[in-house]
N, C-alpha and C positions, 0 to 999 in steps of 0.2 A: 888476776891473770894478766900476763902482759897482753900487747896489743899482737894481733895476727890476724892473717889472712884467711879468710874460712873458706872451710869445707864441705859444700853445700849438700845438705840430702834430700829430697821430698819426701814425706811424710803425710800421712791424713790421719787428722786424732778428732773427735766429739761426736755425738750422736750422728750430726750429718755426713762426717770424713770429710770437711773439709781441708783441702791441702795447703800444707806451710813448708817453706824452705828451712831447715834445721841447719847448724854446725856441728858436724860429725866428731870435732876436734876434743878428745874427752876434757872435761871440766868446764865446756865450753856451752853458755846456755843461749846462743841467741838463735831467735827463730826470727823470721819475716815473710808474707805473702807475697806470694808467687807473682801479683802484676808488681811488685815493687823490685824484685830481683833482678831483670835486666838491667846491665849497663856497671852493674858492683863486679870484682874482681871475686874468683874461686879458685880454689887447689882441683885442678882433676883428680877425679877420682881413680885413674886409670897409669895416669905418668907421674902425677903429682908437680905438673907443674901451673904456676900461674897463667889464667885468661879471663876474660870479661865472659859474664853469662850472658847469653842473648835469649830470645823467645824460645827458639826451636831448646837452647839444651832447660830452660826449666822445665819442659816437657817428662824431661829423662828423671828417674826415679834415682838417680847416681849422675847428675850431669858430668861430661867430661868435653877436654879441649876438642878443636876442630882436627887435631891431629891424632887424633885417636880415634876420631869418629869414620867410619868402614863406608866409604860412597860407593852407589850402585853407578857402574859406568852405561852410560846406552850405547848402543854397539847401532852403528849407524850402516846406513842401508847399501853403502857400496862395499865397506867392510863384510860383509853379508856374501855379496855377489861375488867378489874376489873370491872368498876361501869358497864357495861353489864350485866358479868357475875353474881352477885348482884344482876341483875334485874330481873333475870333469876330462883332463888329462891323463 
């Protein structure tokens, strides 16, 4: 198989379920553990484009880029007060 850029899946296989990072890429057999994954290059599974796996996405059972990933925004406390006060009119 030529050379490519993998497709990372977590997976847990053996009595324990311990977890391993797969290539989803069919015919593609390589696996690795999960502290060894950070910092290697992956296809999102979501855009499919290239990024580096960091900690937080081998958490993810389908890691995917920082750009697909949905951030909770904190709604800060004068933003708050404004649409109150607002209301209050």
């Amino acid at each position: 198989m030529p050379k490519h850029t993998h497709q990372y899946t977590r997976i847990k296989i053996g009595k324990n379920k311990r977890p391993l990072m797969k290539c989803a890429v069919i015919g593609c057999t390589h696996t690795c553990k999960p502290e060894l994954a950070p910092g290697r290059f992956s296809i999102c599974n979501n855009c499919y484009c290239e990024f580096v796996l960091t900690k937080a996405n081998i958490q993810l059972a389908r890691p995917h880029c920082d750009n697909c990933t949905v951030h909770k925004t904190k709604k800060s406390g004068v933003d708050a007060i404004r649409k109150f006060l607002e209301g209050v009119h």
